[in-house]
N, C-alpha and C positions, 0 to 999 in steps of 0.2 A: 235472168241475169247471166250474162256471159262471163263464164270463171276461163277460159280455153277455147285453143280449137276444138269446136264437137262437143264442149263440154259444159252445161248449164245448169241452173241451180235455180229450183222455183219456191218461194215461201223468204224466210230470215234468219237470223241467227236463233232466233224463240223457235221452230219449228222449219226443218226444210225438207225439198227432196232434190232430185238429183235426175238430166237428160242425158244420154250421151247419143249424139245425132251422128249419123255417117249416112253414106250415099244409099244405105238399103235401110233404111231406116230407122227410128227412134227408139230406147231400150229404156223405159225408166227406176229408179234405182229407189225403192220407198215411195210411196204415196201421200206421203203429210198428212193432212186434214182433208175432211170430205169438203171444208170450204175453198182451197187447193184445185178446185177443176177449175175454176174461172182462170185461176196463174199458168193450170198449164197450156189452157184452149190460149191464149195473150202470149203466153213464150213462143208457141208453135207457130202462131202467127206472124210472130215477128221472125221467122225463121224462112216465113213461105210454107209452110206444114201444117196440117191439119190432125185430129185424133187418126185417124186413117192413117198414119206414118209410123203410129207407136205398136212397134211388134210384141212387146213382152215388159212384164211388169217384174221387178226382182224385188221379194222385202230381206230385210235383213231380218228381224224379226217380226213377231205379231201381235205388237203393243197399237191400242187404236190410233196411236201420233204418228203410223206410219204403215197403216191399212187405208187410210183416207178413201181417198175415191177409188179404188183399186177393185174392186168389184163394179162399180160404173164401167170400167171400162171392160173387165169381163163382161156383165152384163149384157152393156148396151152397142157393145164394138166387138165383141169376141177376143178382148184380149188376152193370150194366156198370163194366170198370175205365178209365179213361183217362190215354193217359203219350202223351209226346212223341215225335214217330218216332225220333227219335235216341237216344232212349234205349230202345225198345223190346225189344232185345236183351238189356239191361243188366236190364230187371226180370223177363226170364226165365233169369236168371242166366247171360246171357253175360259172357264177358270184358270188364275194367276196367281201365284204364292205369295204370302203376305213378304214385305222387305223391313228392315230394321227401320228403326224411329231415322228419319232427315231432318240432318241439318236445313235451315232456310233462315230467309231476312223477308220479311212483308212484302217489299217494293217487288221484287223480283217473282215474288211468288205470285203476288195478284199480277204482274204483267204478262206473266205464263198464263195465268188462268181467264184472264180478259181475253187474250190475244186467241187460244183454246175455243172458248166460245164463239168470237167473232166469226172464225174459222170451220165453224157447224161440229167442235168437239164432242158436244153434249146431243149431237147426233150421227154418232157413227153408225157407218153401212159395211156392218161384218161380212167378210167374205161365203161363197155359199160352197166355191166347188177352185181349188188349189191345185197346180201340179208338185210334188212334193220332189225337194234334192234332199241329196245325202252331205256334199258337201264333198270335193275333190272335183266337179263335174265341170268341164266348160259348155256354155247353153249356148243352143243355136241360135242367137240371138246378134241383132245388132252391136259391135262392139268384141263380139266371144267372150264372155263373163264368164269368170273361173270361182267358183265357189269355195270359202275359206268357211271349214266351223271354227268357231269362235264362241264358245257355248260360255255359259255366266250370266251376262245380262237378264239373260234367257235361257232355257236348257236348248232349245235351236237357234239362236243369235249365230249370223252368220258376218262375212265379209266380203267384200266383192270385191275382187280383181280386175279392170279391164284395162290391158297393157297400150291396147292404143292410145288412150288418153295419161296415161300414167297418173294412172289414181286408184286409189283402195276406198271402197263406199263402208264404213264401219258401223252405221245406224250407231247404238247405244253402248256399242263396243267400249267408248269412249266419249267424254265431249272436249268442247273448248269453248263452253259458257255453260256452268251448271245452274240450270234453268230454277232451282230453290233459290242460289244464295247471289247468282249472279257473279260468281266469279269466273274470268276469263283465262282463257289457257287451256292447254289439255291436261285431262283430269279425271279420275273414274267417275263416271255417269250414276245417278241418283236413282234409284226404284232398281235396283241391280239385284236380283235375286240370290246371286252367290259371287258377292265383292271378291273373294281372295282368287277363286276361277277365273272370273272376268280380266281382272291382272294376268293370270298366266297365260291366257290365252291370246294377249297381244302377241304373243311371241309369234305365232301364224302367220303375223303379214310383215313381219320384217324381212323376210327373204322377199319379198315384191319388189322391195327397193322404191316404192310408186312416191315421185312427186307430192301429189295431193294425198291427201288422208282428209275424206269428208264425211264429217259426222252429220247425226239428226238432227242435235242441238250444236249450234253455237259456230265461230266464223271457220271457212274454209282454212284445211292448212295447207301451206304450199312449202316448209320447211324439210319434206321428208318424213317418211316414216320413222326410221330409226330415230329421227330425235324426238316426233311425238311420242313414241311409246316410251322412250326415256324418263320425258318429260310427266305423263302418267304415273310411271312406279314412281317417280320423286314426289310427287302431289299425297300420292299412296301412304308413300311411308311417312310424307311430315305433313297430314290436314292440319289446316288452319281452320 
């Protein structure tokens, strides 16, 4: 799905990840689900591209809704993957700290965990071998992606900056559909290990000033950073 020049979006609002294509090649931003390689072998194509175009893989963090095929492509293309030291454990399927009771409504919940499935969730292909950021770094990578930490989510939950496209990649920094209850908008993200961090650390990507703010879950936003993160601590302070 074409959100931009350069700039695309493979999966849905339940689950997505993120391309950003330029004349040296394709950078991708999260990996979705390991059932996610057929969308991006079909996006590429529809580009004229093949996996052979994709130089580097960036997670935000190393929850398995966004390690997806990401080791495929290590694996089986040589693609470097890149994650946060703090989380580097977490995307080879180490242990994750428990999160407070979630709110949820049924519908939404079973259509996460249908969709999950459908998508080979209940078969993740944990990473074997990671290059680790610290988080200040721009990678030599399609695009120049400038790494934002962004810890909460995750103790390595990161952000991606890439200014060509004007957009900030936030994985679970944030959503705009919480994938339990089904509400839309932006809004702190559910399984978030330390809710009050996670908030403060939006503040990282409001100097990007970026266009788009695209999260893991839920629809593309094109209104600006500053008003999603607004919009966030409002959600914040008065849950419904």
């Amino acid at each position: 799905m074409r959100l931009d020049t350069s700039l695309h979006r493979i999966g849905n609002d339940i689950v997505a990840a993120y391309l950003v294509v330029t004349p040296e090649g394709v950078t991708v931003i999260d990996a979705g689900l390991s059932g996610h390689w057929r969308d991006l072998v079909a996006e590429l194509a529809s580009l004229g591209l093949t996996v052979a175009d994709v130089r580097g893989v960036v997670l935000t963090h190393g929850d398995s809704d966004h390690v997806g095929f990401a080791e495929r492509l290590r694996r089986d293309h040589g693609v470097p993957v890149f994650v946060h030291a703090a989380d580097a454990d977490r995307a080879k399927g180490g242990p994750k700290p428990a999160t407070a009771k979630q709110a949820m409504k049924f519908g939404p919940l079973l259509g996460f965990a249908a969709y999950s499935l459908r998508k080979g969730g209940a078969r993740t292909e944990w990473l074997t071998e990671v290059i680790e950021v610290q988080g200040g770094e721009t990678l030599d990578l399609p695009g120049s992606p400038q790494i934002i930490s962004m810890p909460g989510h995750s103790a390595g939950s990161i952000a991606v900056f890439v200014p060509t496209v004007d957009a900030v990649f936030v994985g679970d920094g944030l959503t705009t559909r919480h994938v339990l209850t089904g509400a839309d908008g932006p809004q702190p993200a559910p399984f978030t290990d330390e809710p009050a961090q996670a908030i403060a650390s939006l503040h990282a990507i409001v100097s990007t000033t970026a266009k788009w703010v695209l999260p893991g879950h839920g629809a593309p936003w094109s209104n600006g950073v500053a008003a999603a993160v607004a919009a966030v601590e409002s959600a914040a302070a008065d849950p419904r």
